[in-house]
C-alpha positions, -999 to 999 in steps of 0.1 A, spaced: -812 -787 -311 -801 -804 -343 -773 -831 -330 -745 -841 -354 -747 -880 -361 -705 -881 -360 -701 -864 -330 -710 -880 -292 -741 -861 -280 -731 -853 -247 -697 -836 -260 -724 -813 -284 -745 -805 -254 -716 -795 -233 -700 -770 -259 -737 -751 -259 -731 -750 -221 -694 -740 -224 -704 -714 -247 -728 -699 -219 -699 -701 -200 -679 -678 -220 -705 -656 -233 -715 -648 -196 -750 -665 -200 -745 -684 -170 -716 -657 -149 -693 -672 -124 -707 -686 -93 -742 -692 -112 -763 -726 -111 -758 -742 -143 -782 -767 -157 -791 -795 -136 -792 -833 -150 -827 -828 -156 -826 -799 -168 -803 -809 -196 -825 -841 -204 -855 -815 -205 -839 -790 -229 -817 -810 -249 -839 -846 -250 -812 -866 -239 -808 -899 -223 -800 -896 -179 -767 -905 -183 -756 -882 -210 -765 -850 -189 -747 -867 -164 -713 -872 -188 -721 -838 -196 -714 -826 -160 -686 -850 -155 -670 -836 -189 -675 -798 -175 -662 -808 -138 -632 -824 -156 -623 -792 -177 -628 -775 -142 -653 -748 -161 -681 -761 -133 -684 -777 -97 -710 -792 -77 -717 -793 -41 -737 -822 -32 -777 -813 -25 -774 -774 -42 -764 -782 -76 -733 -777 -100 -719 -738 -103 -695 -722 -127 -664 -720 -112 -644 -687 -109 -624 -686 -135 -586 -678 -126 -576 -644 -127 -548 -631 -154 -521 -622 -122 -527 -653 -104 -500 -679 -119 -514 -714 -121 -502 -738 -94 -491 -766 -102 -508 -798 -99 
């Protein structure tokens, strides 16, 4: 992957994941890339796969459970209404 110099790189590497998201690449429920996984195929630095996941956990698009690995998270369906916060 060619990384634009202007933007950050973990921002770039989490829009290809959030574009597997949404093209059903990786379906609900599915393992997404681990940490080293991301440094593997992108060739980036430990913490940036990590600010990648944190990014993606934020947006609420993935979650991880602690020793299996970060899913994608079910995305809300059209007649549930959102609760609030």
């Amino acid at each position: 992957m060619q990384f634009v110099p202007d933007i950050p790189r973990w921002r770039q590497v989490a829009e290809v994941i959030r574009s597997r998201i949404k093209d059903g690449t990786y379906p609900p429920r599915s393992r997404v890339p681990s940490v080293q996984q991301l440094i593997a195929e992108f060739g980036v630095a430990t913490a940036t796969a990590q600010k990648v996941h944190k990014g993606l956990r934020a947006e609420g698009l993935i979650y991880t459970e602690p020793g299996l690995g970060s899913f994608v998270a079910k995305p809300p369906s059209p007649e549930e209404p959102e609760r609030p916060a």
